[in-house]
C-alpha positions as semicolon CSV with decimal commas, in nm:
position;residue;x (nm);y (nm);z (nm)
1;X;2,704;10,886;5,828
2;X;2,897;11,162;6,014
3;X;3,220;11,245;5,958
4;X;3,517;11,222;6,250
5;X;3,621;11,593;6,331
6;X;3,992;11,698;6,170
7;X;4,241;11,618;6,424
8;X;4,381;11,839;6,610
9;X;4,732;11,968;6,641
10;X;4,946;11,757;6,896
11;X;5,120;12,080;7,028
12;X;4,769;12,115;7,205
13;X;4,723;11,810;7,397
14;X;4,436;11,726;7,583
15;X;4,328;12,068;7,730
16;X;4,393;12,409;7,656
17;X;4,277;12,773;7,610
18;X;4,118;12,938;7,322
19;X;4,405;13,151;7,274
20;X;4,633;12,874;7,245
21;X;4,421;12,702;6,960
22;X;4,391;13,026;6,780
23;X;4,713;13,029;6,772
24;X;4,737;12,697;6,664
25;X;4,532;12,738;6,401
26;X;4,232;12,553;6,526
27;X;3,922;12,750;6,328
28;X;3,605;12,830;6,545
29;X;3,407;12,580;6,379
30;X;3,696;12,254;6,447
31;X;3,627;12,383;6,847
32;X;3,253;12,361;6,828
33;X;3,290;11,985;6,759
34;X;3,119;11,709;6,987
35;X;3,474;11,606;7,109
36;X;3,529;11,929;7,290
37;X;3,440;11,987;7,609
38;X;3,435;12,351;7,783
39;X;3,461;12,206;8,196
40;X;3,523;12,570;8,311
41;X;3,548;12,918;8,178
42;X;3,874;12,975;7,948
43;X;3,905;12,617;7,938
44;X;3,868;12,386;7,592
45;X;3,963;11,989;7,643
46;X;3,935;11,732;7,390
47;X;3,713;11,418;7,548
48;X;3,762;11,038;7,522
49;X;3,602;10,826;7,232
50;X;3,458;10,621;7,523
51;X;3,406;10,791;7,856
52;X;3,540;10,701;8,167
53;X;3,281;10,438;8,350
54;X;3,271;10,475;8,724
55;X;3,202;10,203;8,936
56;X;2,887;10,202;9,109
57;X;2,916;10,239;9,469
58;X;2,943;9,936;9,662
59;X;3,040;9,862;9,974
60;X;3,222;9,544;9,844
61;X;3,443;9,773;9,608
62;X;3,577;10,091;9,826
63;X;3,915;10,055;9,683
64;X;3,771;10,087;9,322
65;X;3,539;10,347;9,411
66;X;3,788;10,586;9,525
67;X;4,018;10,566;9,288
68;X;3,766;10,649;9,052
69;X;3,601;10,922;9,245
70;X;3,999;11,034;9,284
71;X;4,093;10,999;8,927
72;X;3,764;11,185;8,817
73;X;3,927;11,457;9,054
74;X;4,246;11,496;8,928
75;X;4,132;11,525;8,566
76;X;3,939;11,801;8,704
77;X;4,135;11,969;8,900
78;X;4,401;11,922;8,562
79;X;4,154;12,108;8,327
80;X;4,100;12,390;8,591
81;X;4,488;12,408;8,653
82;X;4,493;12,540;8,272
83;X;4,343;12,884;8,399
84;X;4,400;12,866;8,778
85;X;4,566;13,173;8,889
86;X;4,911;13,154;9,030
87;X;4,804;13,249;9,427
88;X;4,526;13,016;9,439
89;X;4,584;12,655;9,540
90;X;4,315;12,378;9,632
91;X;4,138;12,317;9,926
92;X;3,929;12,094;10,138
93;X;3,790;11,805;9,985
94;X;3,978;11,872;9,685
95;X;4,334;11,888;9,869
96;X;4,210;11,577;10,076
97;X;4,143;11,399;9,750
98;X;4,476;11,479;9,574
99;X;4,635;11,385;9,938
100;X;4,488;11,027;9,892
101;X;4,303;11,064;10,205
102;X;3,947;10,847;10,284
103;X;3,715;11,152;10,188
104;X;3,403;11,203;9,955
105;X;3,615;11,414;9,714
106;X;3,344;11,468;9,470
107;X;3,168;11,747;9,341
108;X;3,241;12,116;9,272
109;X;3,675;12,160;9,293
110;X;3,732;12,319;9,655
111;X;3,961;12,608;9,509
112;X;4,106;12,819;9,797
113;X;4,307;13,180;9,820
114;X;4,474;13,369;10,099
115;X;4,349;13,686;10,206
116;X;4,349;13,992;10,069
117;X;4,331;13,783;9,715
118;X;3,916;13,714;9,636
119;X;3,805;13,330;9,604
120;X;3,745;13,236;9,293
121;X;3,424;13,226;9,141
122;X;3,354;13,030;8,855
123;X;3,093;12,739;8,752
124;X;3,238;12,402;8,915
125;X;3,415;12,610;9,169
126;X;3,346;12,616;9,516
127;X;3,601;12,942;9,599
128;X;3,718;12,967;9,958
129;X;3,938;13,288;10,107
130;X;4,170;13,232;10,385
131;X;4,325;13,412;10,692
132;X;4,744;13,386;10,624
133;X;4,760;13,181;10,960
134;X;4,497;12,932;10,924
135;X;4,679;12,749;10,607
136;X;5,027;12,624;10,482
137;X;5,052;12,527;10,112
138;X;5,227;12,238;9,969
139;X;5,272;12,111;9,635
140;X;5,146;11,705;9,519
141;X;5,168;11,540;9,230
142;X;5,204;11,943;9,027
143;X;4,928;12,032;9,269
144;X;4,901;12,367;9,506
145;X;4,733;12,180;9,806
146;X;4,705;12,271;10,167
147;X;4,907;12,109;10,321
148;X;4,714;11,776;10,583
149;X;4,746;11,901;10,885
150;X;4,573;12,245;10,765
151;X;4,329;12,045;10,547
152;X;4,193;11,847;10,813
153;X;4,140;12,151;11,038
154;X;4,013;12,333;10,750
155;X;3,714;12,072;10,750
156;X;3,598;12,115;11,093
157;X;3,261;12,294;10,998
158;X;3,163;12,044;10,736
159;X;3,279;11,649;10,844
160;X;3,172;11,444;11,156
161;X;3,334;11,408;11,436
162;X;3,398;11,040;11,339
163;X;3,500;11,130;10,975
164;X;3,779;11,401;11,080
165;X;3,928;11,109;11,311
166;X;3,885;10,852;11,022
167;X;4,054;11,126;10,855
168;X;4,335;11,250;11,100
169;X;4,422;10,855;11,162
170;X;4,488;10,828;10,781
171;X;4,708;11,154;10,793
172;X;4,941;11,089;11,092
173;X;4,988;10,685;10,988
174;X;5,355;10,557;10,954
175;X;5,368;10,337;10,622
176;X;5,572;10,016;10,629
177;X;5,780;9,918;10,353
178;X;5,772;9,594;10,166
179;X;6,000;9,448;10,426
180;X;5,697;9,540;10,713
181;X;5,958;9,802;10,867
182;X;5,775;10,141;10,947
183;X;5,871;10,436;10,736
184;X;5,826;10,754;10,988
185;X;5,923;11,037;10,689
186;X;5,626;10,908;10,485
187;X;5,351;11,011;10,759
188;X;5,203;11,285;10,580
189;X;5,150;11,441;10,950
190;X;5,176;11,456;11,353
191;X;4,920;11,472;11,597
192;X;5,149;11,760;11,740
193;X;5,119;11,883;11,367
194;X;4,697;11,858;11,379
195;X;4,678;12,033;11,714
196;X;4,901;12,323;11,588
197;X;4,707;12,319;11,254
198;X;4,411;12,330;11,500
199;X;4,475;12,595;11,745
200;X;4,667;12,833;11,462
201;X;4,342;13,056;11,459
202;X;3,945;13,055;11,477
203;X;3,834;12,789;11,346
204;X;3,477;12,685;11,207
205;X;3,371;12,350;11,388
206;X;3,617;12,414;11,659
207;X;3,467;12,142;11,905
208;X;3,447;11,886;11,646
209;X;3,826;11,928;11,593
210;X;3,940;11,925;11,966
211;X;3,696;11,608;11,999
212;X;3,809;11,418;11,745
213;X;4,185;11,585;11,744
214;X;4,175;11,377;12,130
215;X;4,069;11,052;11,965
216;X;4,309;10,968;11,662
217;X;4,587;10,706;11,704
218;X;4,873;10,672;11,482
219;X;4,856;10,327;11,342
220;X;4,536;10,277;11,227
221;X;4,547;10,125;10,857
222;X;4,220;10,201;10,735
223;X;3,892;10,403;10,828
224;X;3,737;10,019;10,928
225;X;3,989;10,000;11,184
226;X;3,937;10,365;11,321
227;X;3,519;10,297;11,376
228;X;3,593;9,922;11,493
229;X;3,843;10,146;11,731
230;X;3,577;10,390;11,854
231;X;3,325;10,176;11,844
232;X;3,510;9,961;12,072
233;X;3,588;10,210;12,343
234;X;3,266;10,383;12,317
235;X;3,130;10,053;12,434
236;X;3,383;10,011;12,701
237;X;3,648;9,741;12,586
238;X;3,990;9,806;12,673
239;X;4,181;10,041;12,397
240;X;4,370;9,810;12,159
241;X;4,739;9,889;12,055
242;X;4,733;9,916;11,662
243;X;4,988;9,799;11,402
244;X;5,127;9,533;11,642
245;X;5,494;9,324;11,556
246;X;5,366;8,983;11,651
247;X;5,700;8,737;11,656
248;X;5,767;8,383;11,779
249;X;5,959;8,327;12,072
250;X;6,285;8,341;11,917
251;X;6,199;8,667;11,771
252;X;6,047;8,588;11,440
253;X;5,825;8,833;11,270
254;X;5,498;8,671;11,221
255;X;5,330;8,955;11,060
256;X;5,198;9,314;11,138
257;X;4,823;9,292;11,356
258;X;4,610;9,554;11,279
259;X;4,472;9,566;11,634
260;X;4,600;9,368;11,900
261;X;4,503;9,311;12,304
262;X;4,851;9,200;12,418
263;X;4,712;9,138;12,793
264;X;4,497;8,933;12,670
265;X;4,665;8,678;12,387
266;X;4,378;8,855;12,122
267;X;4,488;8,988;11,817
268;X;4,208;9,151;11,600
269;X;4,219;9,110;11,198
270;X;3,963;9,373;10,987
271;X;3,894;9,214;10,677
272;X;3,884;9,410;10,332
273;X;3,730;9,240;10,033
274;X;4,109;9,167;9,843
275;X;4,127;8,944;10,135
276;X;3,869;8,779;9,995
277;X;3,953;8,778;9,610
278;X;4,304;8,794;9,605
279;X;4,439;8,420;9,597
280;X;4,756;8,503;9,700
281;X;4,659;8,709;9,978
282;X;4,435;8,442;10,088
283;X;4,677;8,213;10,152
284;X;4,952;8,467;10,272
285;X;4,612;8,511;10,577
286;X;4,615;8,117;10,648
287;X;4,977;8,076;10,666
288;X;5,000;8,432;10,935
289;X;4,706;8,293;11,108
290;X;4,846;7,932;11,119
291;X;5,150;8,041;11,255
292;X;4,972;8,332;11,532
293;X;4,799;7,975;11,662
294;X;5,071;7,857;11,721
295;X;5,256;8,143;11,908
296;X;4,978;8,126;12,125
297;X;4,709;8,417;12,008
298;X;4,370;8,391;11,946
299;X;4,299;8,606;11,657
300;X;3,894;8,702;11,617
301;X;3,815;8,814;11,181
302;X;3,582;9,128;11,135
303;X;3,484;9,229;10,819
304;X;3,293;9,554;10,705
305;X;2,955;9,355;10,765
306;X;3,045;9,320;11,141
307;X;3,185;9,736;11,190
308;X;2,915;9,890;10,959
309;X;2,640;9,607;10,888
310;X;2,314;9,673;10,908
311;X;2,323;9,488;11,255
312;X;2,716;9,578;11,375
313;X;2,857;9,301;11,645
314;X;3,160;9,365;11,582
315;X;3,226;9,481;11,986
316;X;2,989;9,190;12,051
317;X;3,183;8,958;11,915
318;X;3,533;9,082;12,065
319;X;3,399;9,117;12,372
320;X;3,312;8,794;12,437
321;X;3,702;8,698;12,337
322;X;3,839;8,895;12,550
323;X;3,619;8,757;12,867
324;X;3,694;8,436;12,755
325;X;4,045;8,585;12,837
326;X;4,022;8,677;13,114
327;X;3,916;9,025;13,098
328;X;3,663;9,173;13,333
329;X;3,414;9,445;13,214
């Protein structure tokens, strides 16, 4: 039967250099241990009795799977932080990540550095140098970042056109507080902000950015609402407004529609799956709908089946609504 390694000093704590457990008195042999990890160069961390499971990726579960894909992340970007020198800052994926933004943060820590400094090059690095003009640096959570606006234009030569509008939707939103009032100073950016961000020197995947930079919207909730969006106008329905006030006639507030068609008494609801499991928010939905009835809307229910199924009718489906409407192709 093995025996547990010798516990460490607590003036370490979970990651640190090889200097400082020298000087701690860690011996050579304590650090060669199965309970120490050596993520990058320089850097020693002490890992969990029982790892970290991520959830498998499901369509059903995209708010668990990025917050584990982000909190794998951050522990990363945490160990790396240890050694990091002081100019360098993260970058791309990595700074979308720590931003919260909807982004496949995983892999290799986008670690960036403005010019003359070199890019860092180191195993689970993905180093990236910088003209002075082309990013602005911000500080998250303890984290150098660049800041959204030059994140997302930073990205041009690697995302979709669809994925840097899913992306610049997320980044110029307005939050509402608990009390459904919108919260301007928590937008993380302006389309005016993007289009400087944009145009602030060359760019790789410049025509990506100026096409998609021409399609976000600010109110768009979730990257389900920004393909139902351009999905919808791509197919020729009328442009929605997004993150509608719906009140009764003596100025009630019913709730906040993700998409609405005012013209046309049709108020669009994109389904997540809490909608679904949440019993509360289930019957938060029946009492909003109940009560959109009766102000006289029609509201038509999409869920990620209809936008990204392997058969999407989503359009289809709203389509028809609005002709039943009144509206004419």
């Amino acid at each position: 039967m093995s025996r547990l390694p010798a516990p460490l000093p607590g003036s370490l704590g979970e990651q640190f250099t090889p200097e400082q457990s020298r000087a701690a008195g860690v011996s050579s042999r304590r650090l060669r241990a199965r309970d120490i990890e050596r993520p990058y160069r320089g850097v020693l961390s002490v890992t969990s009795a029982t790892p970290d499971q991520q959830p498998a990726g499901s369509d059903d579960e995209p708010f668990a799977r990025d917050r584990a894909q982000r909190a794998a992340l951050v522990r990363q970007a945490s160990l790396y932080r240890t050694v990091m020198p002081a100019h360098a800052f993260f970058a791309g994926r990595s700074a979308a990540g720590i931003w919260r933004l909807p982004i496949d943060c995983s892999g290799d820590l986008v670690v960036g550095t403005v010019a003359p400094h070199r890019a860092p090059r180191r195993r689970g690095i993905q180093g990236r140098q910088f003209a002075p003009e082309l990013v602005s640096i911000r500080t998250v959570d303890d984290f150098r970042v660049t800041s959204p606006a030059s994140t997302w234009a930073s990205l041009g030569g690697e995302l979709t056109v669809r994925e840097l509008v899913r992306l610049g939707d997320a980044i110029v939103r307005v939050p509402r507080d608990a009390h459904a009032c919108l919260q301007p100073s928590l937008a993380l950016a302006t389309i005016t902000q993007l289009q400087a961000a944009m145009e602030a020197g060359r760019r790789a995947g410049a025509a990506a950015l100026r096409e998609a930079l021409g399609m976000i919207r600010v109110g768009s909730a979730s990257p389900l609402e920004t393909d139902y969006r351009c999905d919808s106008i791509r197919e020729g329905l009328p442009e929605p407004l997004l993150d509608v006030e719906i009140r009764d006639p003596g100025g009630r507030l019913l709730g906040v529609t993700e998409i609405a068609y005012p013209d046309f008494g049709l108020l669009v609801e994109i389904e997540g799956d809490h909608h679904r499991t949440s019993r509360q928010q289930w019957n938060r939905d029946i009492d909003k709908y109940a009560d959109y009835a009766a102000a006289g809307w029609e509201v038509v229910r999409l869920t990620s089946a209809h936008i990204r199924g392997a058969r999407p009718r989503a359009t289809r489906i709203v389509r028809e609504s609005l002709r039943r409407h009144g509206w004419t192709p």
